[in-house]
C-alpha positions in Angstrom: 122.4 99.6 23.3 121.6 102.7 21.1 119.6 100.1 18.9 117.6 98.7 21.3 116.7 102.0 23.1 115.3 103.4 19.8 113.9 100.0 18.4 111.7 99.8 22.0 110.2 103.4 21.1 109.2 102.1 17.6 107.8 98.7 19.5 106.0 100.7 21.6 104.3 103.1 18.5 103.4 100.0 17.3 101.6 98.3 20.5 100.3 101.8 21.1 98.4 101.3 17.1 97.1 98.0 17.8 95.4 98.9 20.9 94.0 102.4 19.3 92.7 99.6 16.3 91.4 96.8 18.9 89.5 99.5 20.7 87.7 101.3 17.7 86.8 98.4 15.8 85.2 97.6 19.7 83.5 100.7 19.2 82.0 101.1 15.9 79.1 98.9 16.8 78.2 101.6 19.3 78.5 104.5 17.7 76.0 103.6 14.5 73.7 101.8 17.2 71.0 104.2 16.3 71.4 103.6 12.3 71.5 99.9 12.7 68.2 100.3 14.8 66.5 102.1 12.3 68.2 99.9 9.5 67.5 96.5 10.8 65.0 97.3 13.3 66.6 96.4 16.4 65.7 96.8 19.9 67.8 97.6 22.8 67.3 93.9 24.3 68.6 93.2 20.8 71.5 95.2 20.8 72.6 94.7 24.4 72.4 90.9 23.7 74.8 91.2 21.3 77.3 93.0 23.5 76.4 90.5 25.8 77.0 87.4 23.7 81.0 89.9 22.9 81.5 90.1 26.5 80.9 86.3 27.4 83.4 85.4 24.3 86.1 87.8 25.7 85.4 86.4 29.3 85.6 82.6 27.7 88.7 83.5 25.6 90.8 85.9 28.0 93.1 83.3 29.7 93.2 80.7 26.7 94.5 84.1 25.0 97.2 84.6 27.6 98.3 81.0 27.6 98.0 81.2 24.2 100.7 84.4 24.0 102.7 83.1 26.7 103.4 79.8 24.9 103.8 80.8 21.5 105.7 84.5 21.9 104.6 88.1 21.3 105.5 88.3 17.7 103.7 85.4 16.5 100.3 85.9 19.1 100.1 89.4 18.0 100.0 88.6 14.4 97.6 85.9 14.7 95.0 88.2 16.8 95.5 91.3 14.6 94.6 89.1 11.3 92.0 87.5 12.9 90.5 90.5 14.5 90.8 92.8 11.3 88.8 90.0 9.2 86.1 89.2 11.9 85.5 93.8 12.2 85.0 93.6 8.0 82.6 91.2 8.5 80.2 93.4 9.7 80.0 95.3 6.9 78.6 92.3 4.7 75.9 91.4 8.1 72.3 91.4 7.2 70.8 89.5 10.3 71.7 89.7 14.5 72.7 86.2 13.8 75.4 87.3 11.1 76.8 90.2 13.8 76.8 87.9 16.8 78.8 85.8 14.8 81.2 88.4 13.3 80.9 90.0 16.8 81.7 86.5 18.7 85.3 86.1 16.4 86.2 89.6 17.3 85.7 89.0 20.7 87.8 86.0 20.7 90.7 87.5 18.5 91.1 90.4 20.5 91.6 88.8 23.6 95.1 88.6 22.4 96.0 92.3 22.6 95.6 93.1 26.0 98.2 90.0 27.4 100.4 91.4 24.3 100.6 94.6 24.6 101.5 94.6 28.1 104.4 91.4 27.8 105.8 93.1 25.2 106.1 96.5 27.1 107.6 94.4 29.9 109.8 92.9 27.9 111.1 96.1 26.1 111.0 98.5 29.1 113.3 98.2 32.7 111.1 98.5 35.8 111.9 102.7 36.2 110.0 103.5 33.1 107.4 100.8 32.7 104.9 103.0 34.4 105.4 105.9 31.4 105.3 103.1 28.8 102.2 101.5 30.4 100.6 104.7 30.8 101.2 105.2 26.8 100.0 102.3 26.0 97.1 102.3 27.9 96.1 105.8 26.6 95.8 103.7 23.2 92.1 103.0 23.6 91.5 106.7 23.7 93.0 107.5 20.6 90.6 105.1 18.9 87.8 106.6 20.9 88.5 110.1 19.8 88.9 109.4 16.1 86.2 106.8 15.9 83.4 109.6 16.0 85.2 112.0 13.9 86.1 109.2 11.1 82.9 106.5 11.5 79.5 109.2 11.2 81.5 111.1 7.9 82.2 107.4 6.7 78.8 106.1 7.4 76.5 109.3 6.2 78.8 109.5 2.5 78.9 105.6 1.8 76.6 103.7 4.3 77.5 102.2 7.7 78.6 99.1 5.7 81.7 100.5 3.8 82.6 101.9 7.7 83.1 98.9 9.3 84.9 97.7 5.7 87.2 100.4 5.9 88.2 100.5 9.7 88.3 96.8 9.8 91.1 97.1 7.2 93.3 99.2 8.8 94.6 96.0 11.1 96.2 94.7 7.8 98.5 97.7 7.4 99.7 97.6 11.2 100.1 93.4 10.3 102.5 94.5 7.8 104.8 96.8 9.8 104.8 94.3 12.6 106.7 91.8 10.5 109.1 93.8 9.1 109.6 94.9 13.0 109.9 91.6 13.9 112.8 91.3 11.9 114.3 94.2 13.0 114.6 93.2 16.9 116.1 89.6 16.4 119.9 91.3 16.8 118.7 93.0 19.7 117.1 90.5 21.1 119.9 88.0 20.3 122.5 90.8 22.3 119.9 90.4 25.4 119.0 93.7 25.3 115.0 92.7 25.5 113.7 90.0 28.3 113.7 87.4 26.1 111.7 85.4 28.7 108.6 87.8 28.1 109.0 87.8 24.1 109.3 84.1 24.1 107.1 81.0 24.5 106.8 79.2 27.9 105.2 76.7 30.0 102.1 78.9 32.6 102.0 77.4 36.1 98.3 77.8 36.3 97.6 76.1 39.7 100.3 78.2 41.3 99.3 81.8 39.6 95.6 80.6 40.8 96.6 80.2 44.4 98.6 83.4 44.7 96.6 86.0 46.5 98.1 88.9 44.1 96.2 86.9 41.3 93.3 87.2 43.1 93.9 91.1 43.7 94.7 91.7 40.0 91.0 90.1 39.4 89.1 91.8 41.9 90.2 95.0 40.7 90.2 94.3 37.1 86.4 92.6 38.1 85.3 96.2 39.7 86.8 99.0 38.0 86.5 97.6 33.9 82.4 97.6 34.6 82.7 101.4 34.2 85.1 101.4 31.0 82.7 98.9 29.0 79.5 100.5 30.4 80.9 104.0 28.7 82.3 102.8 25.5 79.2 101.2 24.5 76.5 103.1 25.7 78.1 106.3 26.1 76.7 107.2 22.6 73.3 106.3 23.8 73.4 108.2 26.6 74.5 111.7 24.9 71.7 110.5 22.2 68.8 110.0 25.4 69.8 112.9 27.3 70.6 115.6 24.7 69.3 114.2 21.4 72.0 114.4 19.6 72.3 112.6 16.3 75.0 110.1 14.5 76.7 113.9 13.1 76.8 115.1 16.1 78.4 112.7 18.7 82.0 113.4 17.5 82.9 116.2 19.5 81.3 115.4 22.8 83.2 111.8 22.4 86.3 113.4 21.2 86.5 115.3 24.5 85.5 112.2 26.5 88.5 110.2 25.4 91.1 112.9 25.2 90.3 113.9 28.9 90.5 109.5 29.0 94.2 109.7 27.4 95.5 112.6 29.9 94.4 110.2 32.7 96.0 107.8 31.2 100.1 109.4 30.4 99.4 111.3 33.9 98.3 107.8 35.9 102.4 106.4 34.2 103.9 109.7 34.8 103.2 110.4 38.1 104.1 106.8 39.3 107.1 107.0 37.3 108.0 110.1 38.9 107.0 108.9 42.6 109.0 105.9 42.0 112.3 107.6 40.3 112.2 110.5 44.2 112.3 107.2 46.2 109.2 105.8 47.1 108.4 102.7 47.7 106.4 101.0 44.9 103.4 99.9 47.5 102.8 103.7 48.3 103.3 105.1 44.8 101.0 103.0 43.1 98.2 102.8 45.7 98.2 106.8 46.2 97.7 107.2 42.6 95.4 104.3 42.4 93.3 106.7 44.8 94.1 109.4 43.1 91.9 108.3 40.3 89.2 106.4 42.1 88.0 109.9 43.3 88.1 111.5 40.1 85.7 108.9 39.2 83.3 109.4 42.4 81.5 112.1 41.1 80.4 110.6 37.6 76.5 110.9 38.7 76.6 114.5 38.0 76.9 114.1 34.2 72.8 113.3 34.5 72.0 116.5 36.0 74.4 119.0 33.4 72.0 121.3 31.8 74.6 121.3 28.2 76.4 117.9 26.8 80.0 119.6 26.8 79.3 119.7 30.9 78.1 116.0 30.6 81.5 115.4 28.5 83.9 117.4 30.9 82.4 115.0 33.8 82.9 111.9 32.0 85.8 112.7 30.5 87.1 113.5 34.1 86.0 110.4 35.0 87.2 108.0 32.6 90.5 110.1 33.2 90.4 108.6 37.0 90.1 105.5 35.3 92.8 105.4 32.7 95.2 106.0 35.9 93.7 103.4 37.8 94.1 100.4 35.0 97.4 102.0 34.4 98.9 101.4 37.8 97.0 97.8 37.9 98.7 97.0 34.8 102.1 98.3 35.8 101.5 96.2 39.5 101.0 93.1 37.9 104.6 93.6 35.6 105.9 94.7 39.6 105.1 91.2 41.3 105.1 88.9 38.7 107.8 87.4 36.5 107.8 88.3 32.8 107.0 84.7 31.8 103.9 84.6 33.3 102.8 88.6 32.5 100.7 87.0 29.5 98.6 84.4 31.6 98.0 86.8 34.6 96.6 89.8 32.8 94.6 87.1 30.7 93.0 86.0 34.1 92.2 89.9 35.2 90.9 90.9 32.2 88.9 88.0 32.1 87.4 88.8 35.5 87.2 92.4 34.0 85.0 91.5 31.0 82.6 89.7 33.3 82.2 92.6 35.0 81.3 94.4 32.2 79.1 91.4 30.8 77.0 92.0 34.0 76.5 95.8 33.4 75.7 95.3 29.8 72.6 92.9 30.8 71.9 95.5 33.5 72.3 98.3 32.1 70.0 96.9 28.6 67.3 95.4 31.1 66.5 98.7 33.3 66.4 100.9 30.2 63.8 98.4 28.7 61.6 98.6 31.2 61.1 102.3 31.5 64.2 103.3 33.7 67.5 105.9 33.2 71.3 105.8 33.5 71.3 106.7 37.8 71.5 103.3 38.7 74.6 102.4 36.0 76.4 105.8 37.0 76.4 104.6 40.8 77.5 101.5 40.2 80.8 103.1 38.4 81.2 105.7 40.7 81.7 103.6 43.8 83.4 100.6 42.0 86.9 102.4 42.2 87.2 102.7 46.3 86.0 99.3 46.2 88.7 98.1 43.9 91.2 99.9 46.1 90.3 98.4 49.2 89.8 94.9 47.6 93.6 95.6 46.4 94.5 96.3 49.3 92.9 93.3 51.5 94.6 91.4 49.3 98.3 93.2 49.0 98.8 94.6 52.2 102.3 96.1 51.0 103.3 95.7 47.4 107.0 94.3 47.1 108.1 94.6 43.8 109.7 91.2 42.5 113.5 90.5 41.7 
């Protein structure tokens, strides 16, 4: 039992890695948007239909990706991606043309599909019910950590040996986690032969799509994921762009301000798990716990407009970091609902379909938010959209899932 509590911890470091990875190679694109303007002379139509063109492949690929972990295991799906995925982020270093980074960007897309169903079956599997919230809560901080060190690592990258050797460089990165996974992998087969890991979430099995489809707390795990992930992929790729338009700051200078974004992000994130974990461990009821911190969060989020009016960029930061902190808890606690009502065996194919409905909603944005600043207008129409989008995704939960029951 010893083994298996302190191989999980090790799992989890590891999960925790290839989300941090998944995220920043995400991010990269972003952050040297202005170089690759100046570089290869795009436009913000040009850039924003690239993100668009990411978006639809992760909204086209999201469920084959959870079918596609559920059938074949974690072990095996999470190698696959992370190979995939690492090779597809290098290829953007060697890009001359939009063609050649829609296409580098397209197998990305596709290949990182596979974390999100992964990292939360695996957590599943690893974790019992009284401390998935903490775990999920860890893992979900994972993007953050990427965010954070992606402006401190990328401009010093890009400015000493061109934007090129920075996508080389972080795109290699997936090989070394590839390697420690395997030898990990080998690791866990006594524990999981001694039943101390739900082998049912770690192995392959058949999805009963038309059931999962017809189950209003499908439909709830959508709506919300639809709703609330429009304000995480509005921020991570044009956050950078707005701290560029409103304060002028250069590719040196967007480090800090991001940093502080991001961390603010993480503590949202371990405090959305803890607090649930917490509520859940003093007796109540899962329903309560995870809806009070749901709203916890959406109104942390609510006053995101207020970052246009700051007079200095660290304000602009501390509001969106405050924000993105309401909506680390929020995903969170969706996350950690989905691994309450649903079996294990099915985790994979049910977060494939929220996330799917998730990346449309940030597909939408994207066009949106590209389109109004083309034609002459700012970020106040993008920042209102986000700041109501949490309530909505609470209610919509709600509607749904009346009371959450937590399955046997």
């Amino acid at each position: 039992m010893a083994a298996a509590s302190n191989l999980r911890w090790v799992v989890l470091g590891l999960v925790f890695f290839a989300s941090a990875i998944n995220y920043a190679d995400r991010q990269i694109i972003a952050l040297l948007k202005p170089v690759l303007e100046q570089d290869l002379g795009w436009t913000n139509s040009d850039y924003a239909g690239i993100i668009e063109k990411f978006q639809l492949a992760t909204a086209c690929s999201l469920m084959l990706a959870g079918w596609f972990v559920d059938r074949v295991g974690v072990r095996k799906g999470y190698a696959w991606g992370v190979g995939v995925w690492s090779l597809a982020a290098m290829a953007h270093g060697v890009a001359y043309t939009i063609g050649h980074f829609t296409g580098a960007r397209v197998v990305l897309a596709v290949a990182e599909t596979v974390n999100t169903p992964a990292a939360i079956k695996t957590t599943t599997a690893w974790f019992p019910a009284k401390e998935r919230s903490l775990a999920m809560g860890i893992v979900n901080a994972a993007p953050n950590l990427g965010a954070i060190f992606v402006p401190l690592l990328v401009p010093a990258l890009a400015l000493a040996l061109g934007w090129r050797a920075a996508f080389l460089i972080t795109g290699g990165i997936g090989f070394v986690w590839l390697a420690a996974w395997m030898v990990m992998g080998k690791r866990s087969d006594a524990v999981e032969e001694a039943g101390q890991v739900d082998v049912a979430a770690v192995e392959g099995a058949r999805t009963p799509w038309l059931s999962l489809l017809g189950d209003r707390r499908t439909w709830a795990v959508a709506g919300a994921k639809f709703l609330t992930d429009m304000g995480w992929w509005f921020l991570l790729f044009w956050g950078p762009d707005f701290f560029h338009r409103q304060f002028g700051l250069g590719l040196g200078e967007l480090g800090p301000p991001l940093a502080l974004v991001y961390g603010l992000a993480a503590c949202g994130s371990f405090a959305g798990g803890y607090i649930a974990s917490r509520l859940l461990a003093a007796g109540v009821n899962v329903n309560l716990a995870r809806k009070g911190v749901m709203l916890g969060g959406a109104l942390l989020v609510l006053p995101i407009p207020l970052a246009l009016g700051a007079q200095s960029y660290w304000i602009a930061a501390l509001v969106l970091g405050i924000a993105l902190a309401g909506h680390q808890a929020f995903s969170t606690n969706i996350f950690a609902f989905t691994a309450d009502v649903f079996p294990a065996k099915v985790i994979g194919a049910v977060i494939g379909i929220g996330a799917t409905a998730g990346t449309l909603g940030g597909l939408g944005i994207q066009t949106f938010t590209g389109w109004t600043l083309d034609n002459g207008g700012g970020y106040l129409p993008m920042f209102a959209i986000v700041a109501a989008a949490y309530l909505l995704a609470l209610l919509w939960i709600h509607l749904w899932v009346p009371r959450i029951v937590a399955a046997e």
